[in-house]
C-alpha angles and dihedrals in degrees: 000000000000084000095059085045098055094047096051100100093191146021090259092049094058086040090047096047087047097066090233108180081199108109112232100202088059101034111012089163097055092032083058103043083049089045088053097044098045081055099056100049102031097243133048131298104314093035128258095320086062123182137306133193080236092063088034087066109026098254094115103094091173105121079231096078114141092198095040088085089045118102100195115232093210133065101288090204092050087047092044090043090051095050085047098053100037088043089114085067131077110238122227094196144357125200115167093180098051087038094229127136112187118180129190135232118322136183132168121235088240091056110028088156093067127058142178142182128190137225110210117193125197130189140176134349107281126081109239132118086257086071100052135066127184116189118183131202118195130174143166136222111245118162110359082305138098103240125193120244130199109262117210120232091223096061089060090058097056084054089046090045089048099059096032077060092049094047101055085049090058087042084048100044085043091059 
């Protein structure tokens, strides 16, 4: 461990040899702090047994969990309600202690010339909308090219409002 570090001459290097998913040139801070813990543990961020939607959402009863030792600092309905409503999309990464949700890519059949991801953001305990963010990416393909377009912040509340919707419905259905 020390050895890698020592031979990483820069902050990319050491993000580059851990295998991040974490893009540097959006997020260096978290790309690092994933970087750093992948390397730790010899696996992501929750080490080598990384992370399924089962032990996401509590369905893994194997003793071997890597989540079931894991008290969540984040609403657990807000994070469960995320996952829910953005299930149609791959994720990139999943990280329930930091509270992020990062998917990748993701295009419908109807419009293949058009894609999106989202970055979803949760803080704290309590379930209420300051404790959620919801940022898109879209782009087009113009020219042989991905182009960004303009998203729309409205856009990102309706996808706010969405999960905090879906959320209340899992704390509801939990009672």
């Amino acid at each position: 461990m020390k050895e890698l570090w020592s031979k990483a001459q820069t902050t990319q290097a050491i993000i580059d040899k851990s295998g991040t998913k974490f893009n540097s040139a959006t997020d260096k801070e978290l790309a690092m702090r994933d970087a750093e813990t992948r390397l730790q543990s010899g696996g992501g961020m929750l080490g080598k047994g990384g992370l399924s939607f089962d032990g996401i959402l509590g369905n893994n009863s194997s003793q071997e969990s890597s989540t079931s030792n894991i008290s969540m600092p984040v609403n657990v309905y807000l994070w469960r309600g995320a996952l829910e409503t953005i299930n149609f999309m791959p994720l990139s990464s999943a990280d329930p202690i930091g509270g992020t949700i990062i998917t990748d890519w993701y295009s419908t059949s109807e419009n293949q010339s058009e894609r999106c991801k989202l970055n979803i953001f949760i803080s704290g305990k309590s379930l209420n909308t300051e404790n959620l963010k919801v940022t898109s990416f879209c782009q087009e393909f113009n020219n042989q090219i991905w182009v960004n377009k303009k998203t729309e912040k409205e856009n990102n509340k309706k996808i706010e409002n969405a999960i905090l919707n879906k959320a209340k419905k899992l704390r509801l259905q939990s009672s």
